[in-house]
LOTIPA-292349 format. One record per residue (C-alpha): residue number from 1; residue in one letter; x, y, z. Coordinates in pm, whole numbers. Layout:
N
+-----+------+--------+--------+--------+
| seq | type |      x |      y |      z |
+-----+------+--------+--------+--------+
| NUM |    A |      X |      Y |      Z |
...
+-----+------+--------+--------+--------+
END
This chain:
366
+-----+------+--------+--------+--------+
| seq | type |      x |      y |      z |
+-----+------+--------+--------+--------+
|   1 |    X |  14315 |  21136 |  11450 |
|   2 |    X |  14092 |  20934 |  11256 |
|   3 |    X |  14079 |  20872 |  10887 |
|   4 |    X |  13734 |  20883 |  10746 |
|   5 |    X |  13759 |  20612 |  10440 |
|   6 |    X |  13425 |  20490 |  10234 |
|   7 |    X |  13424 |  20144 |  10274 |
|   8 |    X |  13199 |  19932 |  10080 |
|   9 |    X |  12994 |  19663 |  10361 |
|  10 |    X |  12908 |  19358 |  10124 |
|  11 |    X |  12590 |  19206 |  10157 |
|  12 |    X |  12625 |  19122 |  10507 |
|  13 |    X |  12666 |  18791 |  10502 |
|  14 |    X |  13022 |  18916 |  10513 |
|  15 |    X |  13066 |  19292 |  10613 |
|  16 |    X |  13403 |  19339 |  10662 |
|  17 |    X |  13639 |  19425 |  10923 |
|  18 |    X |  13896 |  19656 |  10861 |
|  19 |    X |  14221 |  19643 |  11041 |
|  20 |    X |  14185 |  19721 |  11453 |
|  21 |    X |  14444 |  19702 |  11696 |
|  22 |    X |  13961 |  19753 |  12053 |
|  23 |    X |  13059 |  19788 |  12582 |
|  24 |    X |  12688 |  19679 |  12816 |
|  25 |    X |  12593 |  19532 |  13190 |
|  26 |    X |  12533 |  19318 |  13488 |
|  27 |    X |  12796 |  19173 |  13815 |
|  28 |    X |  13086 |  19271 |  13988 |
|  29 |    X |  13398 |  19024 |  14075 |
|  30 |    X |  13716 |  19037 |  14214 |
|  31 |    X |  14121 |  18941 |  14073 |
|  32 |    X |  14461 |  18976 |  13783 |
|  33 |    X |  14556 |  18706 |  13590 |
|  34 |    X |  14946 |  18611 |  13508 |
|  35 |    X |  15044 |  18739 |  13189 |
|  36 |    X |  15136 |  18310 |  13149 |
|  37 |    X |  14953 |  18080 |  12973 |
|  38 |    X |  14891 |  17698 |  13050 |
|  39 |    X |  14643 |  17450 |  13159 |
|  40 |    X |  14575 |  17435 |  13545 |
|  41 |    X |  14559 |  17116 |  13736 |
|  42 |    X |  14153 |  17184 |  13769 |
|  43 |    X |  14118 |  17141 |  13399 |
|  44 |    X |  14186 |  16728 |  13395 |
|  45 |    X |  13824 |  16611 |  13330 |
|  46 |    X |  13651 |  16917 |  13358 |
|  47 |    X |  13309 |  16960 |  13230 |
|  48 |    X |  13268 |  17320 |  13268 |
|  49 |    X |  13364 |  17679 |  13054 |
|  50 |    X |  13309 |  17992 |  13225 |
|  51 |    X |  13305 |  18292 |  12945 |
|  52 |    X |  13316 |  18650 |  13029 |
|  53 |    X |  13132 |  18902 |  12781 |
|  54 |    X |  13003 |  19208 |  12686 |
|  55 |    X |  12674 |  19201 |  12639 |
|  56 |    X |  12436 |  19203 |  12332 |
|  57 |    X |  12501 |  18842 |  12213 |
|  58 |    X |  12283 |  18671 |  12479 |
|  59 |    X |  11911 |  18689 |  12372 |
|  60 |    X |  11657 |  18855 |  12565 |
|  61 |    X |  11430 |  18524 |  12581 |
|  62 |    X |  11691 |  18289 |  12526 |
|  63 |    X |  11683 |  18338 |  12139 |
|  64 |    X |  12023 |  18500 |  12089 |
|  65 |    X |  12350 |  18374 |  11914 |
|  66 |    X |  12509 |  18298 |  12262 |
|  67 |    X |  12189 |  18117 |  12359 |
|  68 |    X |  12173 |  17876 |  12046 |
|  69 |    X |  12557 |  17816 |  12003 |
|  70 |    X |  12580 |  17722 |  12385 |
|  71 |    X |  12312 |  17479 |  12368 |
|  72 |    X |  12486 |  17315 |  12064 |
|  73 |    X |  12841 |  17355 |  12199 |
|  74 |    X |  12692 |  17154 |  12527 |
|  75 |    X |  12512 |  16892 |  12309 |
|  76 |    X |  12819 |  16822 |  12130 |
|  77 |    X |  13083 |  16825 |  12395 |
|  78 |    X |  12896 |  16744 |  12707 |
|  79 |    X |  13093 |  17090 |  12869 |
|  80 |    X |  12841 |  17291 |  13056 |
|  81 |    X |  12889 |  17687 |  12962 |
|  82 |    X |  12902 |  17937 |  13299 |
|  83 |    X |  12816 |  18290 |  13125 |
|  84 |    X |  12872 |  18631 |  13333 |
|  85 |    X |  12801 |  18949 |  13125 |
|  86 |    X |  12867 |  19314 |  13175 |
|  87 |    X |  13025 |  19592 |  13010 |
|  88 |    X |  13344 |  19576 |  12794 |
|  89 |    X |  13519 |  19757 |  13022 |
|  90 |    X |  13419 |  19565 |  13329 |
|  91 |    X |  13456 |  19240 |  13217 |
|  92 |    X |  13817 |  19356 |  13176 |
|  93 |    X |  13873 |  19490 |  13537 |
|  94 |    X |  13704 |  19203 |  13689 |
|  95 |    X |  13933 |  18961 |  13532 |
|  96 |    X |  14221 |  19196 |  13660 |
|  97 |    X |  14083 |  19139 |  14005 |
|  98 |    X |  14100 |  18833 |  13980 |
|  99 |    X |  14437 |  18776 |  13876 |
| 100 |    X |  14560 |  18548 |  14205 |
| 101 |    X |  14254 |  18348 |  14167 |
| 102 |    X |  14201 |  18344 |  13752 |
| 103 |    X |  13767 |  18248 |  13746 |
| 104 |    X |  13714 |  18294 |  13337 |
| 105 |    X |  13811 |  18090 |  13095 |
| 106 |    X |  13757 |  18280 |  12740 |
| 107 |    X |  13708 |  18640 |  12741 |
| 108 |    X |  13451 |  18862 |  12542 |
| 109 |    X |  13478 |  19188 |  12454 |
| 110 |    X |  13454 |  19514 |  12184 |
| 111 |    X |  13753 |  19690 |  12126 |
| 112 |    X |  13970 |  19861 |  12254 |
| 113 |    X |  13917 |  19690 |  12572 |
| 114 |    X |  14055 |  19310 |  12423 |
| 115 |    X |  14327 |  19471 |  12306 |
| 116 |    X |  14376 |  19672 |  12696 |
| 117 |    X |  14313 |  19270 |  12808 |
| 118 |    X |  14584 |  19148 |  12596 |
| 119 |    X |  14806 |  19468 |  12716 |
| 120 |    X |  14767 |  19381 |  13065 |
| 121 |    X |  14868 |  18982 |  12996 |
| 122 |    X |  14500 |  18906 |  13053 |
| 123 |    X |  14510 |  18665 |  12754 |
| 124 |    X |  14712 |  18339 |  12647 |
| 125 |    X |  14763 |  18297 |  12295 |
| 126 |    X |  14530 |  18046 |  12067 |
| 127 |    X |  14455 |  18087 |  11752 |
| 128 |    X |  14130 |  17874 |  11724 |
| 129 |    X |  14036 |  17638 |  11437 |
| 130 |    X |  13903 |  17820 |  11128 |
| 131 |    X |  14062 |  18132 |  11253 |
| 132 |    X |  14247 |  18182 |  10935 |
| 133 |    X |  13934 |  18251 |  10771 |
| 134 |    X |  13931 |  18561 |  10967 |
| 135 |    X |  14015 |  18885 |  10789 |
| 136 |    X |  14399 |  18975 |  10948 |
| 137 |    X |  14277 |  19297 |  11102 |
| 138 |    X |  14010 |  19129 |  11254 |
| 139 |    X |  14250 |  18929 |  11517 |
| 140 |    X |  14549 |  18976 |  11704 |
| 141 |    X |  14834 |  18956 |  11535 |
| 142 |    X |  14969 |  18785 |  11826 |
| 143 |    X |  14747 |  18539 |  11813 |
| 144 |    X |  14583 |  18647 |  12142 |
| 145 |    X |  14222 |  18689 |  12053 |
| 146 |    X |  13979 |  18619 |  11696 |
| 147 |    X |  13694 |  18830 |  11672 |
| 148 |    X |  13366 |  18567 |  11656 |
| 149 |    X |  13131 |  18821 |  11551 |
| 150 |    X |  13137 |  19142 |  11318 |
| 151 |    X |  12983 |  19453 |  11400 |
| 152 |    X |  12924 |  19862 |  11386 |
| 153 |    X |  12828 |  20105 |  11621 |
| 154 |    X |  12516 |  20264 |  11591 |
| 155 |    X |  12231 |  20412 |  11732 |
| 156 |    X |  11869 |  20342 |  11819 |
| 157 |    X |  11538 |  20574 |  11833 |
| 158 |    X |  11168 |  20506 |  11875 |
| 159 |    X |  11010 |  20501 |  11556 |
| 160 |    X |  10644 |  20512 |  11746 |
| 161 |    X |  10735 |  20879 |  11879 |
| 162 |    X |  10981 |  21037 |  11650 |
| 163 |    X |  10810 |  21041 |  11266 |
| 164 |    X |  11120 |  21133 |  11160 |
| 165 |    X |  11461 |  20992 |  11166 |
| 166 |    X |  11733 |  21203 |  11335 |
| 167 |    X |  11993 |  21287 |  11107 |
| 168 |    X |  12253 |  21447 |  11295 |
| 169 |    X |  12375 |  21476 |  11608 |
| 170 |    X |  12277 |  21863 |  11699 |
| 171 |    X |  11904 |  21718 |  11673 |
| 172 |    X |  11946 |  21527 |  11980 |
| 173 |    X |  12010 |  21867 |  12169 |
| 174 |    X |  11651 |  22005 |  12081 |
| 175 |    X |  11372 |  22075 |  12355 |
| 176 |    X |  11165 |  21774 |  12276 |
| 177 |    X |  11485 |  21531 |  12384 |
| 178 |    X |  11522 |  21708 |  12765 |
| 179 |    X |  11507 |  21351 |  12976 |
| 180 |    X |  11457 |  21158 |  12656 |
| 181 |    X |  11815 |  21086 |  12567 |
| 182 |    X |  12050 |  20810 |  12773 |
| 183 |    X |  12400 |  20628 |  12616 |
| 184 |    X |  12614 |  20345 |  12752 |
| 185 |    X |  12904 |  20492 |  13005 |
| 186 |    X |  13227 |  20557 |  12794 |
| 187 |    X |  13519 |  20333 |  12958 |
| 188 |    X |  13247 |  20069 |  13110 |
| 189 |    X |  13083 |  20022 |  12849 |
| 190 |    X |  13199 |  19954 |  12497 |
| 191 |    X |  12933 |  20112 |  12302 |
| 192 |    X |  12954 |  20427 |  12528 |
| 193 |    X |  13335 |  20451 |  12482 |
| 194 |    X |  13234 |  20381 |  12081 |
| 195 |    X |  12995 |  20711 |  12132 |
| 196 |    X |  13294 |  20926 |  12248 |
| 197 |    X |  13536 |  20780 |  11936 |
| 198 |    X |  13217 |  20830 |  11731 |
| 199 |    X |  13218 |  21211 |  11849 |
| 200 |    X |  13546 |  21275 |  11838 |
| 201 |    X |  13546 |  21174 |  11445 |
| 202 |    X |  13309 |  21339 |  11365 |
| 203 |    X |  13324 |  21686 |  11527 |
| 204 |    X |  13718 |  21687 |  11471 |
| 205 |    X |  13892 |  21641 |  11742 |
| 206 |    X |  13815 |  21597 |  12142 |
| 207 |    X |  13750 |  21937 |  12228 |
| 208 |    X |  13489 |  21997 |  11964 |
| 209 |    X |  13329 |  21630 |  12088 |
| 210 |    X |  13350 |  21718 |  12447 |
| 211 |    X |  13182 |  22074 |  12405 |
| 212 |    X |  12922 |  21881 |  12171 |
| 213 |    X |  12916 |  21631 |  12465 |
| 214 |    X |  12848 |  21890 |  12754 |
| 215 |    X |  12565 |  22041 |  12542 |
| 216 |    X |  12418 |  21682 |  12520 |
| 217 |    X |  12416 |  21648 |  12864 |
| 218 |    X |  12118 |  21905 |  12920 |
| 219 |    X |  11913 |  21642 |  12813 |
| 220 |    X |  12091 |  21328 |  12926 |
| 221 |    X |  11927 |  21067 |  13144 |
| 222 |    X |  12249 |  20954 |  13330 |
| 223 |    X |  12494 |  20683 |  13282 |
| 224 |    X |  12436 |  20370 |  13219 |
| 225 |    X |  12670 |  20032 |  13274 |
| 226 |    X |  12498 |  19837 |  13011 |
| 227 |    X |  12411 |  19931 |  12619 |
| 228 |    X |  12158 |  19639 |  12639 |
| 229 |    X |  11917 |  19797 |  12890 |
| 230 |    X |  11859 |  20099 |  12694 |
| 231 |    X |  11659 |  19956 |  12379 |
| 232 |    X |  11368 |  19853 |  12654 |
| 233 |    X |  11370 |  20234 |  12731 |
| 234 |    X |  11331 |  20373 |  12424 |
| 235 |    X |  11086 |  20083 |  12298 |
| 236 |    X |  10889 |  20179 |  12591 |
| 237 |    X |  10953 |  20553 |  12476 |
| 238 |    X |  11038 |  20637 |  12830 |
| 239 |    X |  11331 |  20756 |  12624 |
| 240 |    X |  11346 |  20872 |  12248 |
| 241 |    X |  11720 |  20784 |  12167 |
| 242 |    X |  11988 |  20606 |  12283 |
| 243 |    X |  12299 |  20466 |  12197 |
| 244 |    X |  12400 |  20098 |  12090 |
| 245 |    X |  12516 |  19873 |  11802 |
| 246 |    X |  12383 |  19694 |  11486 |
| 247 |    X |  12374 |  19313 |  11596 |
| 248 |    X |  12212 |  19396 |  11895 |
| 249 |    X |  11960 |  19639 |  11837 |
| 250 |    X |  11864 |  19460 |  11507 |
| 251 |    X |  11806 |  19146 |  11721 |
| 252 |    X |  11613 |  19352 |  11982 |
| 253 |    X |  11425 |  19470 |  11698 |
| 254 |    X |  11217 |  19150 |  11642 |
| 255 |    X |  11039 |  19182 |  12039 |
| 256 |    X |  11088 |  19565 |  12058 |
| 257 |    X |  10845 |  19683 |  11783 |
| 258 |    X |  10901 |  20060 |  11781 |
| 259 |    X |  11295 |  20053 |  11772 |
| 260 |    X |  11457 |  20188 |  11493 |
| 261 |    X |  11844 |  20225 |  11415 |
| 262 |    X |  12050 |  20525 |  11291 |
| 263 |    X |  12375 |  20709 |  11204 |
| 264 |    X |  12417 |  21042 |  11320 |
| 265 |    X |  12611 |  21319 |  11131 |
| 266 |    X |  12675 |  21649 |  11170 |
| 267 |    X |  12495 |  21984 |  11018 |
| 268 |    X |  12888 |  22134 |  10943 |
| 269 |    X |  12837 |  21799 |  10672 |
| 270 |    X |  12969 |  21512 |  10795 |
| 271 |    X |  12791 |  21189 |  10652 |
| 272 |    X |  12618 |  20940 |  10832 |
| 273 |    X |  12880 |  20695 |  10894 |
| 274 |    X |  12995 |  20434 |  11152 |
| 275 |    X |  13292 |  20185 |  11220 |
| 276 |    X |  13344 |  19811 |  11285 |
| 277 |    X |  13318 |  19751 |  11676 |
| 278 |    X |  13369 |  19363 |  11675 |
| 279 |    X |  13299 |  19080 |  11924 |
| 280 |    X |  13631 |  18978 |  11982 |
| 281 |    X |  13719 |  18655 |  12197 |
| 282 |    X |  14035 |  18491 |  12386 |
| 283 |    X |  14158 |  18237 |  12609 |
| 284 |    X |  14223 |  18366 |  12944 |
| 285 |    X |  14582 |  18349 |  13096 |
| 286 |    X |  14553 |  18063 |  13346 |
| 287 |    X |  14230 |  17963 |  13267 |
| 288 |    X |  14124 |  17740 |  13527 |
| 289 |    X |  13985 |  17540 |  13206 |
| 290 |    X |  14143 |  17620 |  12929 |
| 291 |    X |  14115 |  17324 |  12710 |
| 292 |    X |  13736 |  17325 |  12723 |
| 293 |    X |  13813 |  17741 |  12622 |
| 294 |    X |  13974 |  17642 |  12341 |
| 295 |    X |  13721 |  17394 |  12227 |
| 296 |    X |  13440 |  17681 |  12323 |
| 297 |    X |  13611 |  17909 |  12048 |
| 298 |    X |  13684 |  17646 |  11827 |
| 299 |    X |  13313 |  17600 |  11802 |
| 300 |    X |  13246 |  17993 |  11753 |
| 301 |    X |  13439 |  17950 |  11413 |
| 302 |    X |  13265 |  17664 |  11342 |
| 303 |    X |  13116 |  17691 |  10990 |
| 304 |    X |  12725 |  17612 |  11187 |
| 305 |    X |  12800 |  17862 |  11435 |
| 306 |    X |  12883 |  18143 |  11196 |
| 307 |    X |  12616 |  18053 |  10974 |
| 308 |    X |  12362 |  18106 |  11272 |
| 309 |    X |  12513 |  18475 |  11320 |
| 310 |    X |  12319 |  18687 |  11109 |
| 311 |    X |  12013 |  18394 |  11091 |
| 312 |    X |  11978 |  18386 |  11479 |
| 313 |    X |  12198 |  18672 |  11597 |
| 314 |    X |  12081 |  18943 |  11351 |
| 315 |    X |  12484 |  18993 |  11325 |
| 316 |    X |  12808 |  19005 |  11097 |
| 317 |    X |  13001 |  18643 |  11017 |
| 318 |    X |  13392 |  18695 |  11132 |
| 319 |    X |  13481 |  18474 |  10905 |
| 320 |    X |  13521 |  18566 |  10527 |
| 321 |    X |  13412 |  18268 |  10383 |
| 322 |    X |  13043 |  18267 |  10491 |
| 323 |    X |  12792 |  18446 |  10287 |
| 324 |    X |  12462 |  18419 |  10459 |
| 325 |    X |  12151 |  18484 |  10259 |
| 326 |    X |  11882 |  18481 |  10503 |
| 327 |    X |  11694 |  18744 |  10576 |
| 328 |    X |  11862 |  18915 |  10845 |
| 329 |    X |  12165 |  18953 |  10626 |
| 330 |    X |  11941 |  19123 |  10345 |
| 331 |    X |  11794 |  19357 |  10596 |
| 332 |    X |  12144 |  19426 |  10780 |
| 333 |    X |  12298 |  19475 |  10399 |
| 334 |    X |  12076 |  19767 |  10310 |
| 335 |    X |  12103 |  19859 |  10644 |
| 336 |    X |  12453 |  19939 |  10620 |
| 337 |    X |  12428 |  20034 |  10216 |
| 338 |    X |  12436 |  20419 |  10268 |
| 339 |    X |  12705 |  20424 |  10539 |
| 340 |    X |  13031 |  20589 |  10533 |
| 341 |    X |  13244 |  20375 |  10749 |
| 342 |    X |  13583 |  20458 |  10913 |
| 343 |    X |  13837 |  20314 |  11066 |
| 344 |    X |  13920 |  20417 |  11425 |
| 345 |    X |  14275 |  20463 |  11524 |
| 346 |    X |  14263 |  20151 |  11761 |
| 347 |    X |  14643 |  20194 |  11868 |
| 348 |    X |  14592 |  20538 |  12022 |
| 349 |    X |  14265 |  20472 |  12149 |
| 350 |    X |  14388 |  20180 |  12351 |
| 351 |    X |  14686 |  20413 |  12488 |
| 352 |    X |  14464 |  20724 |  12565 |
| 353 |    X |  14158 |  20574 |  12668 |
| 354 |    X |  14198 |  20743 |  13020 |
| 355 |    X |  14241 |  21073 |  12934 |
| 356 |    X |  13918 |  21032 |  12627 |
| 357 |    X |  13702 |  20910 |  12978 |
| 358 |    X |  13879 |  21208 |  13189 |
| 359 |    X |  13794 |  21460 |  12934 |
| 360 |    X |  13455 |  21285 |  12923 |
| 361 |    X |  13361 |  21277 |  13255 |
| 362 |    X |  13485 |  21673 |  13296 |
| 363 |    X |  13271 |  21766 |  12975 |
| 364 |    X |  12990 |  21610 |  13152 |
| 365 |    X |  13027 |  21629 |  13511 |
| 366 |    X |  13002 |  21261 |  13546 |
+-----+------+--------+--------+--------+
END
């Protein structure tokens, strides 16, 4: 199902995508939104954007990418930026909901769930300023959504309490990790669906990942809606491994002392190894202000904005032309040096999403 490739990750500054076809938490909401596009009558001199998101871009003291390229986006265009955040996955269904009475403007989220939102006519197509400087399998190729931010999936473990990196994923199932493990809920989450595609790889197939899975759960916490809230845990060492994703957990990294990333593999020999899981961003079908969306991802291509991703966000540039030097893109560079990454079948995932969570949640008892 999946095609394990060694790609070479440049120096960060500009880690590349390879081609997809597409999680963390907070609110609830309610609606659908019409597979049309358009301005609605609200946007004449609006000076508000509401964004929907996954989380992980949003610092934890207002030092995060979202944090610093809102603040500039308002400076510059005097539009005030509404932010709601939850998981991939529920970002998605609450913009469903709301289809008869469209709230969001631009839409947020890791794969596959942009590309379920574009499925389900959840987006209108823009292709934002600067978005040719986007790698082509980083965006729709219906010009429906641009990802704004590169990433890969990873995982996190508390460097304070473990001396010793994990290596693979069998040493998760040991006796010291009973109550110490938690990961992101697969379909709500997009890190915790990234876990089961992760899984999958690696083991072979979904039955091998789903017996690995329903092992795991012997020493599983319990599901959690949001990626975000588990790097506290395992700083705290209330846990002593979770899952999550590069740009965010590096960022945590600089307030959570004792949290410390890895790449699983597997004692049959699989390497180390991860896959791009991108912030990936559209206009919203009837967005009640969809002019000030389109300036909103204008700016996120902006050559300042995608400068500041790796500076201030501890993440990837989308676009190919920036090469950041500072030192989160060093760090993030020999991060990723020794990684085999792969490249996800993104077209099946997005069609058999449902039966990957059913299998999940029968593996698991969830």
């Amino acid at each position: 199902m999946h095609r394990n490739t060694r790609t070479h990750v440049p120096t960060v500054a500009r880690a590349t995508v390879k081609p997809i076809a597409a999680v963390t938490g907070a609110l609830v909401l309610a609606a659908t939104l019409s597979a049309c596009g358009g301005d609605s009558s609200a946007d004449s001199g609006a000076k508000t954007v509401t964004v929907y998101s996954a989380d992980g871009l949003k610092g934890e003291k207002g030092d995060g990418w979202y944090d610093q390229v809102f603040k500039d986006f308002e400076a510059k265009t005097g539009v005030k930026v509404k932010y709601v955040e939850g998981g991939s996955g529920e970002m998605v269904q609450r913009a469903v909901r709301e289809k008869s009475n469209t709230q969001a403007d631009v839409l947020v989220t890791l794969p596959p769930f942009i590309q379920q939102a574009e499925d389900k006519g959840l987006l209108q197509k823009y292709v934002p300023a600067n978005a040719d400087k986007v790698d082509g399998g980083a965006k729709s190729p219906d010009g429906t959504w641009t990802s704004v931010v590169n990433n890969y999936f990873g995982f996190i473990y508390n460097k304070k309490e473990l001396k010793q990196v994990p290596k693979n994923w069998e040493d998760l199932l040991g006796a010291k990790y009973k109550n110490k493990i938690q990961y992101s809920t697969p379909g709500v989450a997009g890190d915790g669906t990234a876990l089961v595609i992760k899984a999958m790889h690696d083991f072979g197939g979904k039955e091998a990942a789903m017996e690995y899975l329903r092992k795991l759960q012997a020493n599983n916490v319990g599901p959690s809606a949001s990626t975000g809230k588990l790097a506290p845990k395992v700083d705290k060492g209330e846990l002593l491994a979770a899952n999550g994703d590069v740009q965010m957990n590096h960022a945590q990294a600089k307030t959570m002392p004792n949290l410390g990333i890895w790449f699983p593999g597997t004692t049959s020999g699989t390497k180390p190894s991860s896959f791009a899981l991108p912030y990936a961003a559209g206009l919203v079908s009837k967005a009640p202000h969809s002019a000030n969306g389109k300036k909103l991802l204008d700016y996120m291509l902006s050559e300042q904005a995608q400068k500041q991703v790796s500076e201030i966000g501890g993440g990837f540039a989308a676009r190919a032309d920036i090469k950041a030097t500072d030192p989160n893109a060093v760090a993030l560079g020999t991060l990723m040096q020794e990684v085999d990454v792969f490249q996800p079948d993104w077209m099946d995932i997005s069609k058999n999403l449902p039966k990957y969570v059913d299998a999940w949640k029968t593996a698991t008892g969830s």
